[in-house]
N, C-alpha and C positions, 0 to 999 in steps of 0.2 A: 517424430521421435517423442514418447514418451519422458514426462520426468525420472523415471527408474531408470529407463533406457540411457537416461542423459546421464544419469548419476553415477554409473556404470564404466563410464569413458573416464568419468571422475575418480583419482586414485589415492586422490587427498581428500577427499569429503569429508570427513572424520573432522581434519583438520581444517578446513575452510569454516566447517560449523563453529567448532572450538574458538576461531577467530572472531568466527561473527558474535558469539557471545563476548568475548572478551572486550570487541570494540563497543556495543550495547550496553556495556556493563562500563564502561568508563564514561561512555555518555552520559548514563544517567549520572554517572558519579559527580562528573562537571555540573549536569542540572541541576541537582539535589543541592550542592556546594553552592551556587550563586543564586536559585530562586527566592525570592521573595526581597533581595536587594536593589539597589540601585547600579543601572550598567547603560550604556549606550543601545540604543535604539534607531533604526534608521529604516525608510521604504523605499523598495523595489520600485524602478520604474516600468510600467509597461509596455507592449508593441508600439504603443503610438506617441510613447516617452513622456507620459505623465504619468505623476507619483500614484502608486497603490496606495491607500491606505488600509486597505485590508492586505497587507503582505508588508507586512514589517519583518525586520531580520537584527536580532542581537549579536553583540559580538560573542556573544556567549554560543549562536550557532556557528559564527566563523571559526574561534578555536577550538570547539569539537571537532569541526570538520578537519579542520588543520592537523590537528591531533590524531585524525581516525586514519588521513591520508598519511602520515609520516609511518604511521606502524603496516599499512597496508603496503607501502615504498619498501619495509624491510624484511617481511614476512612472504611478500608475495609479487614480486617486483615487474614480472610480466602482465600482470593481469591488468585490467580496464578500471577504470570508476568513474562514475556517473555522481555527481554530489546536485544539492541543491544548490548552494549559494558559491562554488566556485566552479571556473570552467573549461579548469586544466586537465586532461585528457592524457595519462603517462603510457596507454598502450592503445590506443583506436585501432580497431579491428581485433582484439583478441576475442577467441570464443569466449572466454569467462572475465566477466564485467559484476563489480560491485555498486549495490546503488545504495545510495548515502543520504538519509537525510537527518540531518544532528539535530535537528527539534521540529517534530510536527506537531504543529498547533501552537505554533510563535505566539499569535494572539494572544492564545489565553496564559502563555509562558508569561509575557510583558507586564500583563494584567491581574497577574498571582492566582490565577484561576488555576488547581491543579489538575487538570485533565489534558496533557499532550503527551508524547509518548519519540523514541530514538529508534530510525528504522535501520538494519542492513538488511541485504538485499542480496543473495548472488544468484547471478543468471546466467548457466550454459548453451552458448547457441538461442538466447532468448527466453529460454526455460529456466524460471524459477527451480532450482535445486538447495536453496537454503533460504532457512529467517530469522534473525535474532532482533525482538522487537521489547526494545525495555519500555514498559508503563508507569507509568504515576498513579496505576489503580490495578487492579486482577481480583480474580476467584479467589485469590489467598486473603485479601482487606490488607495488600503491603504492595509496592513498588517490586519490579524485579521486570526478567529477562524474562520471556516469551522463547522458544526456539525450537528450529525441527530441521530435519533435511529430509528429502525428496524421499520416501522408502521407509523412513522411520518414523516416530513418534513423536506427537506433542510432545512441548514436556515445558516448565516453568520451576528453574533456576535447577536445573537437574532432573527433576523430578516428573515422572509421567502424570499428562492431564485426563482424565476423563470426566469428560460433560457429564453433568448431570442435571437433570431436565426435570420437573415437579407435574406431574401427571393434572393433579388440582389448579395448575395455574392456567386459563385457557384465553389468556392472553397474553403473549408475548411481545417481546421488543424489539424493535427496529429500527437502525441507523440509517437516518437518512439525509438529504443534501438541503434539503428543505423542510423544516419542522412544518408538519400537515396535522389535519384533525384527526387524532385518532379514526372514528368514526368512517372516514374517505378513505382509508387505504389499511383496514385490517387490522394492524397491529397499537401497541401502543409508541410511539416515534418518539424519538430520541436524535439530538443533532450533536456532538461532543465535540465539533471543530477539532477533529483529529482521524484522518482516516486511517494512520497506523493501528491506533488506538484498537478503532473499530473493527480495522479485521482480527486484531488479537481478541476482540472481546464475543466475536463471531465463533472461532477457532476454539474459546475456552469455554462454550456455550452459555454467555451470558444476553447476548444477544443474538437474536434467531435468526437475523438475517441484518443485512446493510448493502445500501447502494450509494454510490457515488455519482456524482457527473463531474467530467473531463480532470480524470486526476492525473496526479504526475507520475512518472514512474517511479520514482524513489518514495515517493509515497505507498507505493503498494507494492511494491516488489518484494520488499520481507513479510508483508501481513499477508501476500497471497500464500506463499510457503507456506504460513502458518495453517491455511484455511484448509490446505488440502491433506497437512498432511493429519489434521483434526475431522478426516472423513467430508469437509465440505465439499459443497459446488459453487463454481465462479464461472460467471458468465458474462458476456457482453452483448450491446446492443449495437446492432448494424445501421440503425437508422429505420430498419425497416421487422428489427424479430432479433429476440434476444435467442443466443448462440451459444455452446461451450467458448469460454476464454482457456487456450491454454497453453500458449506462448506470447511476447512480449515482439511486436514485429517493428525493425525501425520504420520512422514515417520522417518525409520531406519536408521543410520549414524553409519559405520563401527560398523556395529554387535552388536549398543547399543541397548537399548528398544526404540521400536517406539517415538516418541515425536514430537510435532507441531513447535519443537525451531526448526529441522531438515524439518520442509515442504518442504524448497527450494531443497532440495537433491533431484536430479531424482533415484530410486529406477531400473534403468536400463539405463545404460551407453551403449558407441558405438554407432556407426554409425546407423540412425534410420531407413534406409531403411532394416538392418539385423536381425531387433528388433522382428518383426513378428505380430503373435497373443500374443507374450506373453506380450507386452506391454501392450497392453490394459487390459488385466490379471493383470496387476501388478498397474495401474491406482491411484486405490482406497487406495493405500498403500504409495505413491509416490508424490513429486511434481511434479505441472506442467513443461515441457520446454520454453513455455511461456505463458499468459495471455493477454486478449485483453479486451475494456475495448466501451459499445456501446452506445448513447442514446438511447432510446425506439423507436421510432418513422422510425430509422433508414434503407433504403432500408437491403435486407439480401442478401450479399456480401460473396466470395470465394476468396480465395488466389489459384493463379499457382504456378508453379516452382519457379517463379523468383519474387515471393511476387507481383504478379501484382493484382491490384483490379479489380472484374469483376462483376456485377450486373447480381444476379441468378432472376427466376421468383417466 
């Protein structure tokens, strides 16, 4: 099923959108309000129960989220969420699931660095159908909402977006997971430690392209919305050949029941050259290892060994 198709079944879209701005937009509002002071700060622990220190978490993203999930409690009370930092679950198994994430790019939030960005996310049956993605930068040189649903238009705080792209510049930018040499891989790379950020910045055509490895879903579930419906292409890698991406499929974390909180989990680990056919076997069940992220318009380009870009025919 297509996203139009999914949208379709959707009788509230209007209003789901409506909402996702509204919670974007209080998000920010929270950010804007406590950045650059002093707040508590704390790290996630990981799989093997030692501390991240690259995943710190403010309380500044626990009461957005607290906040996003009370209005989403009253506005829409059947419906699923998926958050970052909490791991309450008020509908599992509904078709339409909200993914939340109240500050992407904590680091550089902690750090007064402004570049992170407030994702929703809604997904029918897995299908991205809306985005409301607030930034701390855009094509306007302000802060604001990012948002679109499945069939409609860009648009940023209202108002319709269209890219525009400078014929003279014949080098463009690229979001990537590891800042690389220009020179290796095409374009000129850009890292913002925010992949919300980045697929808004995709979507708004300021950057030509971005790829990720193993992101989460609340991380990209609003900014894919945005990508497609700004005319992108989003794709995934199978381990073996990058793919259309164009649903969100749950994947299994240690022996639990499948679930879309677990997407980011590759459903087959080791080394990928040893992986075989059965990875691709295993695809549909599993997240991607990474995602890439295209305008429409864009030449149709291959990755070497060594990530170089090469222009196929």
């Amino acid at each position: 099923m297509s996203e139009q198709a999914s949208a379709h079944t959707i009788n509230d879209l209007d209003e789901i959108e409506q909402m996702a701005v509204e919670l974007a937009t209080l998000a920010g509002a929270e950010i804007v309000t406590t950045f650059g002071g002093i707040f508590t700060v704390r790290y996630k622990t990981g799989d093997a129960g030692k501390l991240s220190m690259r995943d710190p978490v403010s309380e500044v993203d626990r009461r957005v989220e607290t906040l996003i999930r009370t209005r989403l409690a009253e506005r829409f009370p059947t419906h699923d969420i998926i958050g970052e930092e909490m791991e309450e679950r008020p509908s599992v198994g509904q078709e339409c699931v909200w993914a939340v994430d109240p500050i992407d790019g904590t680091t550089n939030f902690v750090n007064g660095f402004p570049m992170f960005a407030a994702s929703i996310g809604v997904l029918h049956r897995g299908l991205p159908i809306v985005g409301a993605v607030w930034c701390s930068v855009s094509h306007a040189f302000r802060a604001g909402v990012y948002h679109a649903a499945a069939g409609g238009k860009l648009r940023f705080e209202g108002d319709d977006v269209t890219p525009k792209v400078n014929a003279a510049v014949l080098r463009r930018l690229a979001g990537v997971p590891v800042a690389a040499d220009a020179d290796e891989i095409g374009w000129e790379t850009r890292k913002t430690g925010s992949a919300a950020l980045e697929c808004a910045l995709v979507a708004a055509g300021l950057l030509e392209v971005a790829r990720f490895s193993s992101p989460n879903l609340w991380d990209v579930a609003g900014g894919i919305a945005l990508v497609k419906a700004g005319g992108g292409v989003v794709r995934e890698h199978d381990g073996m050949a990058w793919i259309p991406m164009h649903s969100f499929t749950p994947a299994a974390h240690s022996g639990e029941t499948p679930d879309l909180r677990f997407w980011r989990r590759p459903g087959c680990r080791g080394d990928k050259k040893r992986r075989g056919d059965n990875v691709r076997e295993s695809v549909s069940a599993r997240a991607p290892d990474q995602i890439d992220l295209w305008p429409r318009n864009a030449p149709s380009y291959r990755y070497g060994k060594e990530n170089q870009r090469t222009e196929t025919a």
